[in-house]
C-alpha positions in Angstrom: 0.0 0.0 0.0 2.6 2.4 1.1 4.7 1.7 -2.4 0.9 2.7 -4.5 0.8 6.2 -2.5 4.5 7.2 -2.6 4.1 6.4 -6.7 0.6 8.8 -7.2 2.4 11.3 -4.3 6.2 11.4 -5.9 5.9 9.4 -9.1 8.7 8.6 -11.0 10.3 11.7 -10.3 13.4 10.5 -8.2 14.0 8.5 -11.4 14.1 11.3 -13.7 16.3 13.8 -12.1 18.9 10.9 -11.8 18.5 10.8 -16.3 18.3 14.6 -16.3 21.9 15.1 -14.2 23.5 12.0 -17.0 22.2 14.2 -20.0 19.5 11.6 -21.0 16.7 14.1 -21.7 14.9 11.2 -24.0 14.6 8.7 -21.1 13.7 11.6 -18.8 11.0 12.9 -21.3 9.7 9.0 -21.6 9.7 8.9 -17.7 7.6 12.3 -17.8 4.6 10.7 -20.1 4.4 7.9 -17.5 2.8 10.5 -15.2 -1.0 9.9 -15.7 -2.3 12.3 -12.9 -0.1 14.9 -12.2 -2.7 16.6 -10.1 -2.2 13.7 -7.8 1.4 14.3 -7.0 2.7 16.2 -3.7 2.5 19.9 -4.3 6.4 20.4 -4.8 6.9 17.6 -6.4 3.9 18.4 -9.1 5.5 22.6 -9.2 8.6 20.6 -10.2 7.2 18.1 -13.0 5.5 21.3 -14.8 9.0 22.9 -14.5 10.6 19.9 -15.6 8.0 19.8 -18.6 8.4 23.3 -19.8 12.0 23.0 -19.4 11.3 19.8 -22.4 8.7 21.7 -24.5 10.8 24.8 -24.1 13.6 22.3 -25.9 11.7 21.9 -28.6 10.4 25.3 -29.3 6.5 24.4 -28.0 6.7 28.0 -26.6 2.8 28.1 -25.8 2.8 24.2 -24.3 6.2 25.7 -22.9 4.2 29.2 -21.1 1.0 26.3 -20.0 3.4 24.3 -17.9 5.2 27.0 -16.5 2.1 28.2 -15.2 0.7 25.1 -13.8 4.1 25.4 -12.2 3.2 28.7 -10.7 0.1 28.1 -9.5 0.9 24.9 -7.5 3.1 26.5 -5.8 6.9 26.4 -6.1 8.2 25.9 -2.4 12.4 26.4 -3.1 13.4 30.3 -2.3 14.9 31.6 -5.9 12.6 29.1 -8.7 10.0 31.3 -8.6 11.9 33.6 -10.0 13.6 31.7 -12.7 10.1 30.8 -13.8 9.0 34.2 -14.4 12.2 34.7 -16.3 11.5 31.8 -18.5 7.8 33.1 -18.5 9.4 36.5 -19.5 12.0 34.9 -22.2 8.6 32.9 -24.1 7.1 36.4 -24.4 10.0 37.8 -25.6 10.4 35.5 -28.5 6.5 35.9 -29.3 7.4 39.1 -29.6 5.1 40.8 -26.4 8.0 42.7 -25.3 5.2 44.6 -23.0 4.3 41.0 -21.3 7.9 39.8 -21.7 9.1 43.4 -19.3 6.9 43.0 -16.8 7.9 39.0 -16.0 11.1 39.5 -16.0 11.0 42.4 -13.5 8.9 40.5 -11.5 11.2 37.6 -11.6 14.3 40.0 -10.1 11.9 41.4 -7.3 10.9 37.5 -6.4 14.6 37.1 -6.6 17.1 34.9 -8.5 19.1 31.9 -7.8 22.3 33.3 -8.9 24.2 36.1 -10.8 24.4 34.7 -13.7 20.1 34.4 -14.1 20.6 37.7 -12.9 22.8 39.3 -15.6 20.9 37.7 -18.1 17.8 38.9 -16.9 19.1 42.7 -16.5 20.5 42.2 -20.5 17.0 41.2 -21.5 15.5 44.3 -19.9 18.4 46.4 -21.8 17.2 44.6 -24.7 13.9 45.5 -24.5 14.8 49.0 -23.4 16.6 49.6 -26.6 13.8 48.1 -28.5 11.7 50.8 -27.3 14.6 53.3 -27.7 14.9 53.9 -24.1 18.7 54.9 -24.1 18.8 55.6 -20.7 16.9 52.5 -19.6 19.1 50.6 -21.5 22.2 52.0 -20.0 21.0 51.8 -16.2 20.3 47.6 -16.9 23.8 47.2 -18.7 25.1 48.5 -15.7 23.6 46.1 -13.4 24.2 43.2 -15.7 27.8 43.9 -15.4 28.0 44.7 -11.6 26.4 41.1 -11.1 30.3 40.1 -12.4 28.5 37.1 -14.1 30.9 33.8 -14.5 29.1 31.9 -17.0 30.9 32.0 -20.5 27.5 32.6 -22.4 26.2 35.4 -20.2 30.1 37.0 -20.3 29.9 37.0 -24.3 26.6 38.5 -24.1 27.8 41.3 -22.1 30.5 41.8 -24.5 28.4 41.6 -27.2 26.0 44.3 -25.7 28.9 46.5 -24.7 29.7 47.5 -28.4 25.7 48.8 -28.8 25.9 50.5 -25.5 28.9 52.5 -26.6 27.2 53.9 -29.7 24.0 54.6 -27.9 23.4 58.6 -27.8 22.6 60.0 -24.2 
């Protein structure tokens, strides 16, 4: 009896963070369709399959299955201090490649109030704002959120580049 409820309360998701952390996303993603009732699984543990999920359809470009799950996410409630955040960041990086810019601002400043796990999500979310400022032709805007992405002294290679990258617009920005 006990082995029936912890499989409907935690499901196979012991399983599939051990084929995540090997780099098996396809045995993970199989594991993931053998949930039949996710609305069954313990509150955390069903915030983290939606993440888990969006994280796949996100993958595959399935940005509106991708926006669904984080959502779910959201609204059963995501328990660790920092996720939260990263969700609306994700939330805020769908927009932006659907082109809401207006939807795709407002998430990700709502993911650095919630607060992120780590400079690096940080420094890429303040470069997305400056993004979206200089869409709008915000100069100023722009400036103030390049500023921040670089005092977060982000470590990650890709986010490093990016700064780099966004330095050479920055320096030919009037104002």
């Amino acid at each position: 009896i006990l082995m029936v409820v912890a499989h409907f309360l935690i499901g196979p998701m012991s399983l599939i963070q051990g084929y995540v952390e090997s780099g098996d996303l396809e045995g993970a993603e199989k594991l993931l369709a053998r949930v039949k009732y996710p609305n069954l699984l313990y509150k955390p543990v069903r915030s983290s399959y939606h993440m888990l999920q969006a994280n796949m359809h996100s993958m595959t470009d399935d940005l509106d299955k991708a926006e669904t799950s984080l959502r779910k996410s959201l609204d059963a409630g995501i328990t660790e201090k920092g996720f939260e955040g990263t969700a609306y960041l994700q939330l805020g990086a769908i927009a932006q490649k659907k082109g809401n810019t207006k939807e795709a601002y407002e998430n990700i400043r709502k993911a650095l109030s919630l607060g992120l796990p780590d400079k690096d999500n940080e420094a890429s979310a303040y470069l997305q704002l400056c993004s979206i400022c200089m869409q709008r032709r915000d100069f100023r805007a722009s400036k103030q959120y390049f500023a921040k992405a670089k005092a977060c002294k982000a470590t990650n290679a890709q986010v490093v580049d990016q700064i780099k990258e966004m330095q050479k617009y920055i320096a030919r920005m009037p104002g």
